[in-house]
C-alpha positions as CSV (number, residue, x, y, z in Angstrom):
1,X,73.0,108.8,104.2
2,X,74.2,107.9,107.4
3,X,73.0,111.0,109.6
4,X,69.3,110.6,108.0
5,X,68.7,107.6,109.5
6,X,66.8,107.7,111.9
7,X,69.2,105.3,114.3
8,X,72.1,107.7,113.7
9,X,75.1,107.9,115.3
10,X,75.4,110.2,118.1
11,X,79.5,110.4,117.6
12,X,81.6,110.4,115.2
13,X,85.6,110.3,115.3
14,X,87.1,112.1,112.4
15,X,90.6,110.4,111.7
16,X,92.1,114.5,110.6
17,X,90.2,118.2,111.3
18,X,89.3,118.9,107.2
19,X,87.1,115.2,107.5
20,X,85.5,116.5,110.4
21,X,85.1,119.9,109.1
22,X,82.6,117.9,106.4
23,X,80.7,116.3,108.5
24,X,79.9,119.3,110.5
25,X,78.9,120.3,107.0
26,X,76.7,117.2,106.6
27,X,75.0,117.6,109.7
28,X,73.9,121.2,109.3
29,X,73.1,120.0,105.7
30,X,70.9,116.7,107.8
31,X,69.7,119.3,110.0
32,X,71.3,117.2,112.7
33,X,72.2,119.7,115.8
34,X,76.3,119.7,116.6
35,X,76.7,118.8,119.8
36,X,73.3,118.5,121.2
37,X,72.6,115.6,118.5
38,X,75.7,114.9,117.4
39,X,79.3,115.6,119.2
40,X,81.9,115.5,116.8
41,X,85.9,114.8,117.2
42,X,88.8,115.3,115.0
43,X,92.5,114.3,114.7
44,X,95.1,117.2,114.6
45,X,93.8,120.3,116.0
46,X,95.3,122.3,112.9
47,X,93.8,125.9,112.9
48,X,90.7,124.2,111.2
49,X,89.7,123.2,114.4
50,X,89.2,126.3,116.0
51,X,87.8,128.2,113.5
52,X,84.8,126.2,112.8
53,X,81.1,126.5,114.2
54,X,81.3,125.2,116.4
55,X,84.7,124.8,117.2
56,X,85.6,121.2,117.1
57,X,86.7,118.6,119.8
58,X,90.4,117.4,118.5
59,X,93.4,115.5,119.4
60,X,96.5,117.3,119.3
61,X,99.9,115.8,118.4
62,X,103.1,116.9,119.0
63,X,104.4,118.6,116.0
64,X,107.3,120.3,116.5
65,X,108.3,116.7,118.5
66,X,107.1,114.4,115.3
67,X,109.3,116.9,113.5
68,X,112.0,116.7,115.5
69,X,112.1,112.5,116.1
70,X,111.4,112.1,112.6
71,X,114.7,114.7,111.3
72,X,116.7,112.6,113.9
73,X,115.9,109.0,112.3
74,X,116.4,110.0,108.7
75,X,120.1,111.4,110.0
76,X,120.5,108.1,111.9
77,X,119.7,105.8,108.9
78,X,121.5,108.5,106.1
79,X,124.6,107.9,108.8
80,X,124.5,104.2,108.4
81,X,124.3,103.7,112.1
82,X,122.6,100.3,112.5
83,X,119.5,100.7,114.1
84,X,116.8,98.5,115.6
85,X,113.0,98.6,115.1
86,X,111.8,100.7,117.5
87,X,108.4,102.2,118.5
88,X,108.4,105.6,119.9
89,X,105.1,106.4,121.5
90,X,104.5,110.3,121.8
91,X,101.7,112.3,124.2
92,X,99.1,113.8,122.6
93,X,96.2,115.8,124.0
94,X,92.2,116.1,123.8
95,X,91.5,120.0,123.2
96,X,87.7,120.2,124.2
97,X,85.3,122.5,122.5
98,X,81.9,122.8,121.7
99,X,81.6,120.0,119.0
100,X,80.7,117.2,121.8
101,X,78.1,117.2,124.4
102,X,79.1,115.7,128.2
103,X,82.3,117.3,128.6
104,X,81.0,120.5,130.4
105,X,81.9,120.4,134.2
């Protein structure tokens, strides 16, 4: 197992919150310490996130904007509008919270 060995990580990036969620499981389950061992940081900041002990580091997208870009491409192709390849590059945002060590000012 990858947090019993003794040259653990001391980070991991969870690609979504319900991965990370597990892993804060395995680590209590290691007896690894979350965030003085361990800091741990997801992708998605769903509710998960804030809800778990500790609540966990994530990256937030832009929902409602995804949504929204998304609902506009599908009417552009069911349209027939010729369209180009495009790539569409949104913001996202790092919601610190007590899953990582370091980040306290």
């Amino acid at each position: 197992m990858l947090l019993a060995d003794e040259n653990r990580p001391t980070a991991l990036f969870c690609c979504n919150d319900l991965l990370a969620v597990g892993a804060l499981q395995a680590a209590r389950e290691a007896g690894v310490r979350v965030p003085e061992q361990l800091s741990i940081v997801s992708f998605d900041n769903t509710i998960l996130a804030a809800v778990t002990d500790p609540p966990l580091t994530s990256v937030a997208q832009p929902m409602e904007q995804l949504g929204a870009m998304a609902v506009n491409l599908l009417v552009r192709e069911l349209e027939e509008k010729p369209s180009d390849k495009q790539r569409i590059v949104l913001q996202t945002e790092l919601i610190v919270r007590e899953s990582t060590a370091g980040w306290r000012s």
